[in-house]
N, CA, C and O atoms as a Tinker XYZ file with bonds, in Angstrom:
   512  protein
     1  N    128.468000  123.483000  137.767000    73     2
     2  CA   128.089000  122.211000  138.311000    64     1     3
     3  C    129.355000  121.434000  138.625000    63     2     4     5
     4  O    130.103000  121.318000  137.654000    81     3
     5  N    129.835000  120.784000  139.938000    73     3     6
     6  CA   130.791000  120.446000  140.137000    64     5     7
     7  C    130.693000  118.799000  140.035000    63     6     8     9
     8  O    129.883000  118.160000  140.707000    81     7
     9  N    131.614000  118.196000  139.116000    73     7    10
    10  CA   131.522000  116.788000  138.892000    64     9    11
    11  C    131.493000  115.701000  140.357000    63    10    12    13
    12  O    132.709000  115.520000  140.314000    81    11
    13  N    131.147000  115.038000  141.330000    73    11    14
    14  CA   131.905000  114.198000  142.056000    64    13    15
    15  C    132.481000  113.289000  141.621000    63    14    16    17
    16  O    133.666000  113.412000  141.933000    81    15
    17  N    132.349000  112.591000  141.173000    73    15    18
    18  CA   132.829000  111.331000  139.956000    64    17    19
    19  C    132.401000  111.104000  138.489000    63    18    20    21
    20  O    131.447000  111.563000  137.862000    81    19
    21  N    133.327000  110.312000  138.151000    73    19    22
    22  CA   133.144000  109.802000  136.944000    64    21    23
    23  C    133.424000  108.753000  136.508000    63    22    24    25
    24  O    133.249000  108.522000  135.311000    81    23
    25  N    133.961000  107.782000  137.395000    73    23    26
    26  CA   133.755000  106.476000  137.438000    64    25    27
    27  C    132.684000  105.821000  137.878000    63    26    28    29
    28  O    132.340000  105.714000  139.055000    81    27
    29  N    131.983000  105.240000  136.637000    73    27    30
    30  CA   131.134000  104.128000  137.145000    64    29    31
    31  C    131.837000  103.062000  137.964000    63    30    32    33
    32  O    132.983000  103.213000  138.386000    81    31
    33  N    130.687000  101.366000  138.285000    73    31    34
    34  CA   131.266000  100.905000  138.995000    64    33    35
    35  C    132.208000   99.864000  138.047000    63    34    36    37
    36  O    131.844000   99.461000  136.943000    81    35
    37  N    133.104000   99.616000  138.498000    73    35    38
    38  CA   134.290000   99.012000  137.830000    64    37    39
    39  C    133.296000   97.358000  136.987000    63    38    40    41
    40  O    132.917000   96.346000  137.576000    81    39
    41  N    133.165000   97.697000  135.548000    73    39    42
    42  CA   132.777000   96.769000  134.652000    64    41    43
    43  C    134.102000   96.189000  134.484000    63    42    44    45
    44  O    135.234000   96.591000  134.753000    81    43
    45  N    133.611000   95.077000  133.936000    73    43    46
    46  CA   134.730000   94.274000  132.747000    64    45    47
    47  C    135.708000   95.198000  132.154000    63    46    48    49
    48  O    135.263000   96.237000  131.666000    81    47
    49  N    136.986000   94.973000  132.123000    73    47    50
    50  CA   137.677000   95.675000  131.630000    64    49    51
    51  C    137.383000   95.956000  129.621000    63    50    52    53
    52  O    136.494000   95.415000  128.962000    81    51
    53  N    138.023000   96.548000  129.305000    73    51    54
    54  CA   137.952000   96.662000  127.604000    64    53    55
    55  C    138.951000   95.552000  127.339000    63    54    56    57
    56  O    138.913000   94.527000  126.658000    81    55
    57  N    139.916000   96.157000  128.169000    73    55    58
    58  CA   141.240000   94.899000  127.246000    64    57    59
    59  C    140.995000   94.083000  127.850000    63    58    60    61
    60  O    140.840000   94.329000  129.046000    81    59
    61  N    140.843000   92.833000  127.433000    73    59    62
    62  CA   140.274000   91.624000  127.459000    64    61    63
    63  C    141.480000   90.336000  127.503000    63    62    64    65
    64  O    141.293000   89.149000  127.233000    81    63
    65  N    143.112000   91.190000  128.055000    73    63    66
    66  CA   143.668000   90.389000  128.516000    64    65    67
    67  C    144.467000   90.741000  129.580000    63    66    68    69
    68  O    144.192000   91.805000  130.133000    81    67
    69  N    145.489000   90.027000  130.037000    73    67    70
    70  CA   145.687000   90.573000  131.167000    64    69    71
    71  C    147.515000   91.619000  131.150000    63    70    72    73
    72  O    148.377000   91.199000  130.378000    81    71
    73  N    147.778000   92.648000  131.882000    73    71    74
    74  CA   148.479000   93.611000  131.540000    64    73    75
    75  C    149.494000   93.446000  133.076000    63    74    76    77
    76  O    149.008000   93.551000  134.202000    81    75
    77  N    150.440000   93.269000  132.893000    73    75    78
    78  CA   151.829000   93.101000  133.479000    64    77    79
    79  C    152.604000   93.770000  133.386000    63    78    80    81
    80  O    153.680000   93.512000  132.848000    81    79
    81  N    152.132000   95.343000  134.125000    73    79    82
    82  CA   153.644000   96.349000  134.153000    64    81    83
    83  C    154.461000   96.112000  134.649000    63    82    84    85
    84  O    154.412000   95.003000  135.182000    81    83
    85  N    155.694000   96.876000  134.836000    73    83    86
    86  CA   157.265000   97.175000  135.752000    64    85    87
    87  C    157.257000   98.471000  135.964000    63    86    88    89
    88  O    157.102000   99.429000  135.208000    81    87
    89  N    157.463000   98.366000  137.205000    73    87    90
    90  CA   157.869000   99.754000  137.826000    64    89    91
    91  C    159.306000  100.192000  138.262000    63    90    92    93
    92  O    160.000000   99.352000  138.834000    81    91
    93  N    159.769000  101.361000  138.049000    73    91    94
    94  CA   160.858000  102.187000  137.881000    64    93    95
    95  C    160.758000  102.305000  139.284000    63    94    96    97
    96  O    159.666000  102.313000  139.852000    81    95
    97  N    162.273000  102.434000  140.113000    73    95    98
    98  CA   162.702000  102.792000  141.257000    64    97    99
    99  C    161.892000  104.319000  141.300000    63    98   100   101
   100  O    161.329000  104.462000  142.385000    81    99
   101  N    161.684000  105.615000  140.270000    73    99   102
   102  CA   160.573000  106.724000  140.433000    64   101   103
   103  C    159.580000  106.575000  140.408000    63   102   104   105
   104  O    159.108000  107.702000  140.260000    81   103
   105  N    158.512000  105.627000  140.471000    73   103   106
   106  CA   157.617000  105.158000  139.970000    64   105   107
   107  C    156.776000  105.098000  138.345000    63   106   108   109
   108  O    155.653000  104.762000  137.968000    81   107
   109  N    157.922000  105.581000  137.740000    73   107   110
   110  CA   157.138000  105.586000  136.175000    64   109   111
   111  C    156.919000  103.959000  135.681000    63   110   112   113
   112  O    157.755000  103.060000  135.767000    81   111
   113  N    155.755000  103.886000  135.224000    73   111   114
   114  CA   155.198000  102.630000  134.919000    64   113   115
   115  C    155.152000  102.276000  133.543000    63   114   116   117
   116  O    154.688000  103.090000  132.744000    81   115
   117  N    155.653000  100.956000  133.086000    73   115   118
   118  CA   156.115000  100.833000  131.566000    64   117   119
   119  C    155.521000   99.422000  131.684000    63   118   120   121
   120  O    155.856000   98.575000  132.512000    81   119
   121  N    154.403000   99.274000  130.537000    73   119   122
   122  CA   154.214000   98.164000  129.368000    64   121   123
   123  C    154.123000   98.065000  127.832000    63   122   124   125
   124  O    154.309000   98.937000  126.983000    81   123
   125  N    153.853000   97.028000  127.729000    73   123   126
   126  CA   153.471000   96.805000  125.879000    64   125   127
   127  C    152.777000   96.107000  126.259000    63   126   128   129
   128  O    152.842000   95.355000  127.231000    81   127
   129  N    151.794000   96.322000  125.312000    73   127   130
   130  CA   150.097000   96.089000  124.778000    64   129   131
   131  C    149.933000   95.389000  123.718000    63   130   132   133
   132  O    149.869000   95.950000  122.624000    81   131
   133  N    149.827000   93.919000  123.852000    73   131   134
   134  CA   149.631000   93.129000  122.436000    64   133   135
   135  C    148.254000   93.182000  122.210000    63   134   136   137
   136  O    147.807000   92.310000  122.955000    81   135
   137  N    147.156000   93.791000  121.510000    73   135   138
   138  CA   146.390000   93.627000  121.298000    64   137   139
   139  C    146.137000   93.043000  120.348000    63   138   140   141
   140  O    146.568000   93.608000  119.343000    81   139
   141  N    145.268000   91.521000  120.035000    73   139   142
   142  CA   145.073000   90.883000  118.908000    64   141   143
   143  C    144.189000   91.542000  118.103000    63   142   144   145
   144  O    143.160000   92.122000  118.450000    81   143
   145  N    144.900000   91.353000  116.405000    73   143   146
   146  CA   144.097000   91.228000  115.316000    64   145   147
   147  C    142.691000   90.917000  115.330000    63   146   148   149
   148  O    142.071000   91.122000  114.286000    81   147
   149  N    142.181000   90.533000  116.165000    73   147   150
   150  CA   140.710000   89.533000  116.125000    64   149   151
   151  C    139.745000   89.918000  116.870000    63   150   152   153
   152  O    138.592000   89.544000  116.653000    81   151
   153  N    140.180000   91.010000  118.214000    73   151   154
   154  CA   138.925000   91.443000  118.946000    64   153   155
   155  C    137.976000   91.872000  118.754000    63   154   156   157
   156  O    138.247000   92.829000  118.029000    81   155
   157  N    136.588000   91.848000  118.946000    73   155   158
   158  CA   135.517000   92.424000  118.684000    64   157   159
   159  C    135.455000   93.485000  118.834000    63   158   160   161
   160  O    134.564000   94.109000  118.256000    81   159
   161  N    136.471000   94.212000  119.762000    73   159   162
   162  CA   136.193000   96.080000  119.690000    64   161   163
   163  C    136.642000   96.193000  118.442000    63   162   164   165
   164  O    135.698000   96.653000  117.799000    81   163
   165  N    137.681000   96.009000  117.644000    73   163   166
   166  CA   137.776000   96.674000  116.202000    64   165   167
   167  C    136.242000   96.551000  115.111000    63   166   168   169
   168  O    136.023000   97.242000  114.116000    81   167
   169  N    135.609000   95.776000  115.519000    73   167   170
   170  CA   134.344000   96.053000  114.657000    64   169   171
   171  C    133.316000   97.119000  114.444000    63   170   172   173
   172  O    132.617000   97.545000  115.364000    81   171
   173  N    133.231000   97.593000  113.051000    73   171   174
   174  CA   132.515000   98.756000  113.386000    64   173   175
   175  C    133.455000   99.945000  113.586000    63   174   176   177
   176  O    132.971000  101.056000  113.371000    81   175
   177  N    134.654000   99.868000  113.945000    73   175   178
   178  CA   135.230000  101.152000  114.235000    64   177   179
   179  C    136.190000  101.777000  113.741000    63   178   180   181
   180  O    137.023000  102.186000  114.551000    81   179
   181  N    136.381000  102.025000  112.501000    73   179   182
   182  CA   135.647000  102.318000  111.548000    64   181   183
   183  C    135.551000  101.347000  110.157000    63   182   184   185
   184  O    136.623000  100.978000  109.679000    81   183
   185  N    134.534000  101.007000  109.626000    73   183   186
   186  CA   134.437000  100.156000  109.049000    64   185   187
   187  C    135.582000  100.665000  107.751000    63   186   188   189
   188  O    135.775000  101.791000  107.291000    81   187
   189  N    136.131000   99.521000  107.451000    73   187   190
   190  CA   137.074000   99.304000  105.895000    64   189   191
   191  C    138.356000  100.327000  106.396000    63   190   192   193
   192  O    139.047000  100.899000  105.553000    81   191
   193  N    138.593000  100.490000  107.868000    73   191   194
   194  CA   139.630000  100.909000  108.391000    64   193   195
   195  C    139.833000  101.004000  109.646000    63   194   196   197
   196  O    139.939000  102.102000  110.192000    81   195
   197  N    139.937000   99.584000  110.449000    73   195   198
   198  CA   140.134000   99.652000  111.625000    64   197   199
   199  C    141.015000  100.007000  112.077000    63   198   200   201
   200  O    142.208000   99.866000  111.806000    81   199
   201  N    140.328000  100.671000  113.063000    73   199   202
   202  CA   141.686000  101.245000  114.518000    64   201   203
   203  C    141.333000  100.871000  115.809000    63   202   204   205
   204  O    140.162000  100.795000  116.181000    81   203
   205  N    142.230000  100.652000  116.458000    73   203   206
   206  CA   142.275000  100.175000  118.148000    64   205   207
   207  C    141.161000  101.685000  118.724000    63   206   208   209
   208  O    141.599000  102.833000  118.805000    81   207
   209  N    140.084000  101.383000  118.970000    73   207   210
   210  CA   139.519000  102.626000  120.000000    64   209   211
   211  C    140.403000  103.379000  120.648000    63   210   212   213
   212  O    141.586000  103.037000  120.654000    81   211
   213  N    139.994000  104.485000  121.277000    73   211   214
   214  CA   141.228000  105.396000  121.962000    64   213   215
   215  C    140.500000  105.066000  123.621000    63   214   216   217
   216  O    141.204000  105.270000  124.610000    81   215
   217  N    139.298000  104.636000  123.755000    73   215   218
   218  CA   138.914000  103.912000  125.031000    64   217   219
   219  C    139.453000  102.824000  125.480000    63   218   220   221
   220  O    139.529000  102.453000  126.651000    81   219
   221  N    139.859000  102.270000  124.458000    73   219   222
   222  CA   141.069000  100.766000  124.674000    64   221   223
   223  C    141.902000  101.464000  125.320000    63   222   224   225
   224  O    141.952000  101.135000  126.505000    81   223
   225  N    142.802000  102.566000  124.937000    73   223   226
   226  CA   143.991000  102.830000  125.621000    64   225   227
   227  C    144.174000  103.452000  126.693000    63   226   228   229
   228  O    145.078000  103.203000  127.490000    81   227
   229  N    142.969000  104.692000  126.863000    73   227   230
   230  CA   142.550000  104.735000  128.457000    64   229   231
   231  C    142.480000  103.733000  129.283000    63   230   232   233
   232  O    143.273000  103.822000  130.220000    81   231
   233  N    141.693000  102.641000  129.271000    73   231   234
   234  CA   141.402000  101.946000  130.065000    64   233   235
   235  C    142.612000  100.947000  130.189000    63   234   236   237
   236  O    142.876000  100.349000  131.232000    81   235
   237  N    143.343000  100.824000  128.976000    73   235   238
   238  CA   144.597000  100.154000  129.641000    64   237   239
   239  C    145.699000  100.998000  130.314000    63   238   240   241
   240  O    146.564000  100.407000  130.961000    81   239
   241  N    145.720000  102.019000  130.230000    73   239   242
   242  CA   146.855000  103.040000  130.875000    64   241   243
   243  C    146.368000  102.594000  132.717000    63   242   244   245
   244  O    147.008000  102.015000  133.594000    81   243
   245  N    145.148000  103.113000  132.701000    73   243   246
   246  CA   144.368000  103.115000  133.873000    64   245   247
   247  C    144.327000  101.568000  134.333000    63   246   248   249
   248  O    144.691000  101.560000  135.509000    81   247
   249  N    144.058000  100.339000  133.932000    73   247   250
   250  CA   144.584000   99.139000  134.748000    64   249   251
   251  C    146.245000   99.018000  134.805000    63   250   252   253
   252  O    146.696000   98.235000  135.641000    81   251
   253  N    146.999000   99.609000  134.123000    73   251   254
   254  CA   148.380000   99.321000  134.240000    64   253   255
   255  C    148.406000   99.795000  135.697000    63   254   256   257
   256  O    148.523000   99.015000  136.642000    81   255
   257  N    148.268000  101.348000  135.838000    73   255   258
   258  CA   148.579000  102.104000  137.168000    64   257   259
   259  C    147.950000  101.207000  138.352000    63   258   260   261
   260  O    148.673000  101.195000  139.348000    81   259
   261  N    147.271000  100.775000  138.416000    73   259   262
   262  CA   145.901000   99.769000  138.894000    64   261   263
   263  C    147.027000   98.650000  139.487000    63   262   264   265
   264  O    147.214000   98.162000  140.602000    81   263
   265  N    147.611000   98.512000  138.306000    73   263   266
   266  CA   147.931000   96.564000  138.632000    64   265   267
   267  C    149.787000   96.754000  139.284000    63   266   268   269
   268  O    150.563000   95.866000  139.638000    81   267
   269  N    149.981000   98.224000  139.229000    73   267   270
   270  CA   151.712000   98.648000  139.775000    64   269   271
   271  C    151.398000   98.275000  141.413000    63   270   272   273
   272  O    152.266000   98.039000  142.254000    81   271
   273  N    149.763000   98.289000  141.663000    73   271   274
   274  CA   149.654000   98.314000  143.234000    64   273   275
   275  C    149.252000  100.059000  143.843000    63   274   276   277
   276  O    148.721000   99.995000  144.952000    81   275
   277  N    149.349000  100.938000  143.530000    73   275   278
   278  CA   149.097000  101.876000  143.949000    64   277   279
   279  C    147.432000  102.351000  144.928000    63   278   280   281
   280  O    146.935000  103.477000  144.971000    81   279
   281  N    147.125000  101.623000  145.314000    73   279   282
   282  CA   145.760000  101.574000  146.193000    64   281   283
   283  C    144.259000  101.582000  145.480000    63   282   284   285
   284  O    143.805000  100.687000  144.767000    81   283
   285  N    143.753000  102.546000  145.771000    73   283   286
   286  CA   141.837000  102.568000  145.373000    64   285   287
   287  C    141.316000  103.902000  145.167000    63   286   288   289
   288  O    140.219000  104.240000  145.613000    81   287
   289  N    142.085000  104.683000  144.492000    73   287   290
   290  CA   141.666000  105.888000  144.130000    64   289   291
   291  C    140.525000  105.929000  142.725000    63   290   292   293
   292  O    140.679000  105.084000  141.842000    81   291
   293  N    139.667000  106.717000  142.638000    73   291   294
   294  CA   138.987000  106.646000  141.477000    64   293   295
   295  C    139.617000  107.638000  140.595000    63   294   296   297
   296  O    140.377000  108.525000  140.983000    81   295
   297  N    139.163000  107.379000  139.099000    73   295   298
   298  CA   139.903000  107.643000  137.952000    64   297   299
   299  C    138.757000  109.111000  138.232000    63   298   300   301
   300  O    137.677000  108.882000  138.777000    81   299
   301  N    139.020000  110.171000  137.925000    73   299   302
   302  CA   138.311000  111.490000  138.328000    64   301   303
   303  C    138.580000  112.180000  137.003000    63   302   304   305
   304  O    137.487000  112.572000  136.595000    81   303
   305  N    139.447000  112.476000  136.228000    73   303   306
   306  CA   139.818000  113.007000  135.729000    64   305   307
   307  C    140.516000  112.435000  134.113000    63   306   308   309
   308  O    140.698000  111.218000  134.085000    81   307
   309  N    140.800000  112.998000  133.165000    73   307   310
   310  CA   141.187000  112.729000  131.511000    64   309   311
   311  C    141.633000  113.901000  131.311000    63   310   312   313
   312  O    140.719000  114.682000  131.574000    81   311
   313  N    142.937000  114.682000  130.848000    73   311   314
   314  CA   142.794000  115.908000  131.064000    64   313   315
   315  C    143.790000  115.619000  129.122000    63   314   316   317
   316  O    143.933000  114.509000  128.609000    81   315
   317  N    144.267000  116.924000  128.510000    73   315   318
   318  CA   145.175000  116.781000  128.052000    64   317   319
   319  C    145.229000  116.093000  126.761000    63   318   320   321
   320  O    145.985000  116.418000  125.845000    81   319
   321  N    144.001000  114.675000  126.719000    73   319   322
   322  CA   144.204000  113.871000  125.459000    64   321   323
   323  C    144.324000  114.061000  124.547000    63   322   324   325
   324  O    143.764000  115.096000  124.186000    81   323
   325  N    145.112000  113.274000  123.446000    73   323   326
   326  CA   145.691000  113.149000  122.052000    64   325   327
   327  C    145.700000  112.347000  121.234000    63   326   328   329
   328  O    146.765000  111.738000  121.140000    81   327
   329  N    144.832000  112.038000  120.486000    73   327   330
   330  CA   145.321000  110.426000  120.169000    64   329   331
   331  C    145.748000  111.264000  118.392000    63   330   332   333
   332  O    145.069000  112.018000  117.694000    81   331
   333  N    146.801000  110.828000  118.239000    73   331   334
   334  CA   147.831000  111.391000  117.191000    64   333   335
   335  C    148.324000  110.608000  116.002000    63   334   336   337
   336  O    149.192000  110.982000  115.212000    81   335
   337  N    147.529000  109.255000  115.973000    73   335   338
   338  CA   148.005000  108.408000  115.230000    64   337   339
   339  C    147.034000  106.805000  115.609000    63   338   340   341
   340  O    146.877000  106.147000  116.637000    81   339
   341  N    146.634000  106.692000  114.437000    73   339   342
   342  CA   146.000000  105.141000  114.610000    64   341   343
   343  C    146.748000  104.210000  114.798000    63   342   344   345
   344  O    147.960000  104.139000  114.593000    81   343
   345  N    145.877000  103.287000  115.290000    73   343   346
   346  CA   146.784000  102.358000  116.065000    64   345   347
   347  C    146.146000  101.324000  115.325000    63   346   348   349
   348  O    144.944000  101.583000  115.381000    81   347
   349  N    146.376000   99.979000  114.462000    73   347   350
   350  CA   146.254000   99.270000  113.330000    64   349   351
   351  C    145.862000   98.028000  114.422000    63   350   352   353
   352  O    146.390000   97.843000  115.519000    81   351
   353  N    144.895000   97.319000  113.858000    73   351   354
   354  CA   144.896000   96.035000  114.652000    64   353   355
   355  C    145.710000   94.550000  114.664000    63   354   356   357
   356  O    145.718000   93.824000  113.670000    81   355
   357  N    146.431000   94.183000  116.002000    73   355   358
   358  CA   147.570000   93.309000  116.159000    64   357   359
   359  C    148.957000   94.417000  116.648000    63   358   360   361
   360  O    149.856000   93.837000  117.258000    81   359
   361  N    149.093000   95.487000  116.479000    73   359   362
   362  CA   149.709000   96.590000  116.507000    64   361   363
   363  C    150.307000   96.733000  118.200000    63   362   364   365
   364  O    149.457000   97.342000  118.850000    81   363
   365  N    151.153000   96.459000  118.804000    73   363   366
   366  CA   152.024000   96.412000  119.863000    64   365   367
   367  C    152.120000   97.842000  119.889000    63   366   368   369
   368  O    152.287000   98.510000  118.869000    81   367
   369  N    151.993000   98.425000  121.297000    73   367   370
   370  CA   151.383000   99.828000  121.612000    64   369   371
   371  C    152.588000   99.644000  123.037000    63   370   372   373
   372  O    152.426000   98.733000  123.849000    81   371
   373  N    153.409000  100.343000  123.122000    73   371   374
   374  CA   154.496000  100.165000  124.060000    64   373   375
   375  C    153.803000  101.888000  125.337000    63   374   376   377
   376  O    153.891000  103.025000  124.874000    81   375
   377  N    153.351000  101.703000  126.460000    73   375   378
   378  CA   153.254000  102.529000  127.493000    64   377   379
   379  C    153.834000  103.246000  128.279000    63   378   380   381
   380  O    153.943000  102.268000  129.019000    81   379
   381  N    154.433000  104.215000  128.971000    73   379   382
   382  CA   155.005000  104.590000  129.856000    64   381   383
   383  C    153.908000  105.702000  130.701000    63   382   384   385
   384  O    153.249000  106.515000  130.053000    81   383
   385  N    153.836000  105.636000  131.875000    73   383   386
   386  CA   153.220000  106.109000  132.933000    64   385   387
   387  C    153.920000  106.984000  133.514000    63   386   388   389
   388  O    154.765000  106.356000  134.151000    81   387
   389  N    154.102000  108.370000  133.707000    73   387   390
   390  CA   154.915000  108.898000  134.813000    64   389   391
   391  C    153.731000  109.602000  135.649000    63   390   392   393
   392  O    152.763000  110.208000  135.187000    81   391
   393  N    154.233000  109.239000  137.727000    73   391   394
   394  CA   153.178000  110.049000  138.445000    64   393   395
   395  C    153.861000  111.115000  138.655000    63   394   396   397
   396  O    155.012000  111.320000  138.271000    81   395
   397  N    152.937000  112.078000  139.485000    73   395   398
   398  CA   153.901000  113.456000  139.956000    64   397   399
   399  C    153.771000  112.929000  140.934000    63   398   400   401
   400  O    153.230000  111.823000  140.918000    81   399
   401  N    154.220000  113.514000  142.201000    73   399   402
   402  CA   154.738000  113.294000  143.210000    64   401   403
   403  C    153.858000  113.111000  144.297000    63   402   404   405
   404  O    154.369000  112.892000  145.395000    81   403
   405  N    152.242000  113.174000  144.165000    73   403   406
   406  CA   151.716000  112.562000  145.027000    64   405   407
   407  C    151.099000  111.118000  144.158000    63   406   408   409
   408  O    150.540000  110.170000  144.709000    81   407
   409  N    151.257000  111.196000  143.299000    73   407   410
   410  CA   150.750000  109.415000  142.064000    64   409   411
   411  C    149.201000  109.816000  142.587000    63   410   412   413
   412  O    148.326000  109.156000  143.146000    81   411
   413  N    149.263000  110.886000  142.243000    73   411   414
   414  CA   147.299000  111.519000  141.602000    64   413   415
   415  C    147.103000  111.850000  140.204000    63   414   416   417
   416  O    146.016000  111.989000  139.643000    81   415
   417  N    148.036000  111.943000  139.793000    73   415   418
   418  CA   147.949000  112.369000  138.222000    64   417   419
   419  C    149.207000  111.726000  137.588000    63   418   420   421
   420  O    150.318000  111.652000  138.113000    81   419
   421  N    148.806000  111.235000  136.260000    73   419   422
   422  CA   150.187000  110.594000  135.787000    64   421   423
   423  C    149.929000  110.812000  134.046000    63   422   424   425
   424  O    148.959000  110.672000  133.301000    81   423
   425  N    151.272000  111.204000  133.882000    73   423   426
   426  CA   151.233000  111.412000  132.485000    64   425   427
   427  C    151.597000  110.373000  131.410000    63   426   428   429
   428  O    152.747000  109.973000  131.227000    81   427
   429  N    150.505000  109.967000  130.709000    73   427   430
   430  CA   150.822000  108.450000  129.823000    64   429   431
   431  C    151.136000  109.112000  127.957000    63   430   432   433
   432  O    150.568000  109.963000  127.273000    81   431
   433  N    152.243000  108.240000  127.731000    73   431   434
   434  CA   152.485000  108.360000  126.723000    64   433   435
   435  C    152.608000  107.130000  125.711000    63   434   436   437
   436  O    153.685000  106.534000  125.706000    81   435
   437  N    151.816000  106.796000  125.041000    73   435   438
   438  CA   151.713000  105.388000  124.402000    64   437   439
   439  C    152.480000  105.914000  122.821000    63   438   440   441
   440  O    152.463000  106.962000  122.175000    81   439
   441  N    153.096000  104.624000  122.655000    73   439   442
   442  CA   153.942000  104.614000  121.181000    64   441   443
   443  C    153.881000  103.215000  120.327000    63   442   444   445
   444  O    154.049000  102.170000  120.956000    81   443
   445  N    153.655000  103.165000  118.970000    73   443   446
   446  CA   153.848000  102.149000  118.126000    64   445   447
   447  C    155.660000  101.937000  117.354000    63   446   448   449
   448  O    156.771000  102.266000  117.769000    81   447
   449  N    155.313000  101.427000  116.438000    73   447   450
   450  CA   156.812000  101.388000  116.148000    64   449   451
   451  C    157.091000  102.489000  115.154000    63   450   452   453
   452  O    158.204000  102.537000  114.630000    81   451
   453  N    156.248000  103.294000  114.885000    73   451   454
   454  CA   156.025000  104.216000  113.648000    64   453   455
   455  C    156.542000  105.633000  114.508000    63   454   456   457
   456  O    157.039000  106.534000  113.833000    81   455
   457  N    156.447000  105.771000  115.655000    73   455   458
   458  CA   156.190000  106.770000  117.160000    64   457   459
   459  C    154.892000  106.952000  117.522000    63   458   460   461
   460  O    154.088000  106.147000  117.051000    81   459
   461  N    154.363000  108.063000  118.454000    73   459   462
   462  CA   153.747000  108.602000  119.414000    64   461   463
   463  C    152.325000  108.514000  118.663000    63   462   464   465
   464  O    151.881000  109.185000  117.732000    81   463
   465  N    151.763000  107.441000  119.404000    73   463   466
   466  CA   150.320000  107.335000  118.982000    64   465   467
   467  C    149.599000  108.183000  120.117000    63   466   468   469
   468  O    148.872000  108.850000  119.382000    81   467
   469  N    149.277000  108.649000  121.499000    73   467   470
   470  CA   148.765000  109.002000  121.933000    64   469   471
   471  C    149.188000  109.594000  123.677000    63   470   472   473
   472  O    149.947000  108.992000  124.436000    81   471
   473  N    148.787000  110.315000  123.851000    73   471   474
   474  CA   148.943000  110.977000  125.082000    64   473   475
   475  C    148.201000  111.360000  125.910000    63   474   476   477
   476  O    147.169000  111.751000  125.364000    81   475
   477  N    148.158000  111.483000  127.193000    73   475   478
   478  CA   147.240000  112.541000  128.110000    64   477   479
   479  C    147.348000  111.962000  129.768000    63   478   480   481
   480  O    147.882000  110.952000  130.229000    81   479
   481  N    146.592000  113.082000  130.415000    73   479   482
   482  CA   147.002000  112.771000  131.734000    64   481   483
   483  C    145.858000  112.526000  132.463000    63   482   484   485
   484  O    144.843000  113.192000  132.260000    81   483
   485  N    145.925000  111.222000  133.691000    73   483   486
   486  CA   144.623000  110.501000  133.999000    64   485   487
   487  C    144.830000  111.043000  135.469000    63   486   488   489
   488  O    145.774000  110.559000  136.094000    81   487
   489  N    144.196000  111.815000  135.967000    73   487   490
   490  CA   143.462000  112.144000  137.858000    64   489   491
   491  C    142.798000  110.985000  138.175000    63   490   492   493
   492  O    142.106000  110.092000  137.686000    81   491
   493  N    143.438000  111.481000  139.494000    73   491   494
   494  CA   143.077000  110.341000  140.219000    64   493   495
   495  C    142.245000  111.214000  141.607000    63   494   496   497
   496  O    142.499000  112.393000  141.852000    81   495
   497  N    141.448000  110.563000  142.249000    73   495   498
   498  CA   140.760000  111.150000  143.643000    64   497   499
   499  C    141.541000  111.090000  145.024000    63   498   500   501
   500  O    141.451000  111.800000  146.025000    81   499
   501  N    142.512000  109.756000  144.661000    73   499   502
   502  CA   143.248000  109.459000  145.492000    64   501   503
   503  C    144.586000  109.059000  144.575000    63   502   504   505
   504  O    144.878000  109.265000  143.397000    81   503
   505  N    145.344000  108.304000  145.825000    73   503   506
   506  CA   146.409000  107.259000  144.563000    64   505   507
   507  C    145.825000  106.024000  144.517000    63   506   508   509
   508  O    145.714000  105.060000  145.275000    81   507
   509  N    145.380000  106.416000  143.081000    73   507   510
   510  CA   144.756000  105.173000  142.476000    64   509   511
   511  C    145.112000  103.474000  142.698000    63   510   512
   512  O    144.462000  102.623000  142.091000    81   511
């Protein structure tokens, strides 16, 4: 069965503030992620030990690339993921984005101050 998509239509984002990358003369895309102590996604997840969702960090990898300007491609693809380390709530989550060379696929590597909380690579249909 061949997927066509997998983006629904663009809801409310998860991160619930707003995300201000920089882009590299190669196009690799770099932020940090203050996510507050206080959001309602940490509830429930897991109780008497919260962690930042690993859907939080998709979806912020994926508005970073979004907000570098790169056009209207849909997110098609998750390939690769890792999430290797919890991410504590209030916990500054530092990003880097690299595309390959058509910026259809880009490999994200998110880090705390401890190292490498999570990884994987997001397809795109177009350049996103």
């Amino acid at each position: 069965m061949a997927v066509t998509s997998v983006s629904p239509p663009r809801a409310e984002p998860l991160t619930p503030f707003a995300i201000e990358p920089a882009v590299d003369p190669d196009g690799t895309v770099h932020a940090v992620l203050s996510p507050q102590a206080d959001l309602p996604l940490y509830a429930g997840h897991y109780p008497g030990f919260a962690i930042l969702p690993g859907a939080f960090l998709l979806d912020a990898a994926d508005r970073m690339i979004r907000a570098a300007g790169a056009g209207t491609g849909e997110l098609a693809e998750v390939a690769n993921c890792r999430f290797r380390a919890p991410v504590r709530p209030g916990t500054p989550v530092a990003v880097t984005l690299r595309p390959d060379p058509e910026a259809t696929r880009w490999r994200a590597e998110l880090s705390d101050e401890h190292g490498l909380v999570a990884t994987f690579v997001l397809g795109y249909t177009g350049r996103p």
